[in-house]
C-alpha positions as CSV (number, residue, x, y, z in Angstrom):
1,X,15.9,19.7,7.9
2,X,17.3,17.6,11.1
3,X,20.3,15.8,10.4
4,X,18.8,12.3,9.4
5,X,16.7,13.8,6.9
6,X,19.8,15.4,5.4
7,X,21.6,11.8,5.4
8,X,18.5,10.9,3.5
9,X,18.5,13.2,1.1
10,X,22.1,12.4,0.8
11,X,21.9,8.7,-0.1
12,X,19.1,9.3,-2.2
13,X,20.6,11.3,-4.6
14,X,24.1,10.2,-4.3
15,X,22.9,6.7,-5.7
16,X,20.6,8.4,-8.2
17,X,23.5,10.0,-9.3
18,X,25.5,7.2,-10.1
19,X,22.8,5.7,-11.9
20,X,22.1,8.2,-14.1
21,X,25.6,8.1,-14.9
22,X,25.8,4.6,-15.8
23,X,22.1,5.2,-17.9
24,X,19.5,3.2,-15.9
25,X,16.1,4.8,-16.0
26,X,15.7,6.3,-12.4
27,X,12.2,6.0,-10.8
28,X,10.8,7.7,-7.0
29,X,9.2,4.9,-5.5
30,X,6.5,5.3,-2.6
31,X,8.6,5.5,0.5
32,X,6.1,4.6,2.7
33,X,6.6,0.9,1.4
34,X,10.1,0.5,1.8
35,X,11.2,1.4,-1.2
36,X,13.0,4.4,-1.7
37,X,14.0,4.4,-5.6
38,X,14.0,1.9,-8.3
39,X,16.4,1.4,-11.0
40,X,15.6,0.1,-14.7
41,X,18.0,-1.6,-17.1
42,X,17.9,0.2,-20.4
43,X,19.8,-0.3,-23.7
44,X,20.2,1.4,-27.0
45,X,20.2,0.2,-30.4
46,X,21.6,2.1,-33.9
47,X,17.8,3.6,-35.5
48,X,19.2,5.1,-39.1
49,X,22.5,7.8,-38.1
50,X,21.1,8.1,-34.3
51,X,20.8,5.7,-31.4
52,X,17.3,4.9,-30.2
53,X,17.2,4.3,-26.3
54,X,14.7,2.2,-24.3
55,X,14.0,0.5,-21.4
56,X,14.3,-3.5,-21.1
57,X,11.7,-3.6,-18.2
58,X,14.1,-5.5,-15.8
59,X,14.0,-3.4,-12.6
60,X,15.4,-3.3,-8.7
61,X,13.8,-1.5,-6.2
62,X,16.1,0.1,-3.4
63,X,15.8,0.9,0.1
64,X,18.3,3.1,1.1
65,X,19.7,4.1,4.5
66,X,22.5,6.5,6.0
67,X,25.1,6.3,8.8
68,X,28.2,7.8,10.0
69,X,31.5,4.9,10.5
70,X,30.5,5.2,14.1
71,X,27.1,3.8,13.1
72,X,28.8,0.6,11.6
73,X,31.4,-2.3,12.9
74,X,33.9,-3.4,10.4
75,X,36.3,-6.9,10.6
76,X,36.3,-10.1,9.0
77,X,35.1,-9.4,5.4
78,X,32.0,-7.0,6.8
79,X,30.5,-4.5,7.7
80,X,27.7,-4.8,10.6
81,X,24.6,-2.2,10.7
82,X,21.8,-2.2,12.9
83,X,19.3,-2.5,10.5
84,X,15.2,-1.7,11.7
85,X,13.2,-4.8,11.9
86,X,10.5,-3.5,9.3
87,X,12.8,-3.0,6.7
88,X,15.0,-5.9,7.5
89,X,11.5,-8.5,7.5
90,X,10.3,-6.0,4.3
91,X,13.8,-7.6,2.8
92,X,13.2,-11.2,3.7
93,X,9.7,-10.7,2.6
94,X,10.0,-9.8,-1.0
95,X,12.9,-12.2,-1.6
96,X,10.2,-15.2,0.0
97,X,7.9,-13.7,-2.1
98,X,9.8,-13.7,-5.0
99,X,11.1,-17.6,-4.9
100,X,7.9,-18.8,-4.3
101,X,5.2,-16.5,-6.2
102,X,4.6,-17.9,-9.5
103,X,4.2,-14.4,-10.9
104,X,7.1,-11.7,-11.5
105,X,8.3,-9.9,-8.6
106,X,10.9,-6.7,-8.7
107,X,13.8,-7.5,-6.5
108,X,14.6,-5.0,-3.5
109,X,17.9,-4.9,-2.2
110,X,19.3,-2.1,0.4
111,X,21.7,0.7,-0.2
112,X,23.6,2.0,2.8
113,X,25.5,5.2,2.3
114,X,28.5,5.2,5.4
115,X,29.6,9.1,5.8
116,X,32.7,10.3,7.6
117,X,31.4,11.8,11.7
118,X,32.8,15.4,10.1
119,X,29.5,16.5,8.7
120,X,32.0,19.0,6.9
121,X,33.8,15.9,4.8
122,X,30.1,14.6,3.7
123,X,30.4,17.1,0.9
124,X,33.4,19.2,-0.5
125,X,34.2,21.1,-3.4
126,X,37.2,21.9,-5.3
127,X,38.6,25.5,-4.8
128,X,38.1,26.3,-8.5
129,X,34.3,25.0,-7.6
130,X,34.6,22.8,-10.8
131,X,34.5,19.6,-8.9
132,X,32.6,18.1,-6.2
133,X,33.6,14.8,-4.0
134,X,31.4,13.1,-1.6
135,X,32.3,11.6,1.2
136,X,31.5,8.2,1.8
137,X,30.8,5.0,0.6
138,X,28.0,2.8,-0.7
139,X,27.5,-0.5,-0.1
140,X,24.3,-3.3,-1.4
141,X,22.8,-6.1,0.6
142,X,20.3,-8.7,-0.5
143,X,19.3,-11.1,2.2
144,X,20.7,-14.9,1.7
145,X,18.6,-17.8,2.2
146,X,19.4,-18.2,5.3
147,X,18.5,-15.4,6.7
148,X,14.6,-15.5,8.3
149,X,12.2,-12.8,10.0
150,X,14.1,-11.6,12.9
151,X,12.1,-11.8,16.4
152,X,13.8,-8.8,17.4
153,X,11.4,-5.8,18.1
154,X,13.6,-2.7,17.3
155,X,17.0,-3.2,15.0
156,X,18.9,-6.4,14.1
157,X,22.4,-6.5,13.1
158,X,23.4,-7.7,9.6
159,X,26.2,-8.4,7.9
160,X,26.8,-6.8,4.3
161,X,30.4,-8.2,3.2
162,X,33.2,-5.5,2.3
163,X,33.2,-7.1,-1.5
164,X,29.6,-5.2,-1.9
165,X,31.0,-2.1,-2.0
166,X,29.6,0.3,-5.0
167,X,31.8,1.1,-7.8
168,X,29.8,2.2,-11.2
169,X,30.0,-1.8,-12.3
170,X,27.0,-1.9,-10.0
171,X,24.5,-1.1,-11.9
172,X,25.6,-3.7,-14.9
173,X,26.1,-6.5,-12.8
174,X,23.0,-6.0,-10.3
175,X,20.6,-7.2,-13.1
176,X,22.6,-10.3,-13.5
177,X,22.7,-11.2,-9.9
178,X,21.1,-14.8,-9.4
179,X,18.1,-13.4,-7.6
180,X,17.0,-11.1,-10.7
């Protein structure tokens, strides 16, 4: 595999391994439309001496990208990528979509994973090899209203603020962000 598709594969499972973690109901989404994974809320409820689990059909779908800290700027509150223009205007359109459709519309917000340059830090394990630790961070975006379509033809810089930063509360409070 080249390098990017390694970052990829990275991100991809990184997140999905978060989520599991926190019980959302994990879902491959068609890549070839942007999405790269979608989460589901699910919840449990006593059934006799057992729990009975089940999903609450409230869903986000996730683009995810990788970079390296060289790949990003950081001052001010935020972090700057250089985001491509299709998935940046595949952003603004399904948040458009969903304020003005009139029927019900799965949010997608975008996942960047930031590695360390050392490709040797993106993964390490304990010496016992109980214990793995990845290297990097994850941090969300969801477009705000005033960002538009961008008449940029290749990449176009946004601004994810240091406060969206993953920690496993993610995945409890992303289903009561205002735009769900």
């Amino acid at each position: 595999m080249t390098e990017e598709q390694i970052k990829e594969q990275l991100a991809l499972f990184y997140f999905c391994l978060l989520a599991a973690r926190m019980g959302c109901k994990i879902k491959k989404a068609n890549i070839a439309d942007g999405t790269d994974v979608e989460i589901e809320l699910t919840t449990s409820y006593p059934r006799g001496d057992r729990l009975r689990y089940f999903s609450l059909g409230r869903s986000v779908e996730v683009q995810l990208k990788t970079t390296t800290k060289k790949g990003i700027a950081q001052g001010n509150g935020f972090i700057s990528y250089d985001l491509d223009v299709k998935n940046f205007d595949d952003l603004i359109f399904r948040r458009n979509w969903r304020k003005t459709s009139k029927a019900e519309t799965t949010p997608l917000i975008l996942v960047l994973l930031v590695l360390p340059e050392d490709k040797n830090e993106w993964i390490q394990f304990s010496t016992d090899k109980e214990k793995a630790t990845i290297g990097g961070s994850l941090f969300w975006f969801y477009p705000p209203d005033e960002l538009d379509y961008t008449k940029r033809e290749f990449k176009t810089r946004i601004r994810i603020p240091v406060e969206n930063k993953f920690n496993l509360d993610f995945f409890e409070d992303v289903f009561r962000l205002p735009f769900l």
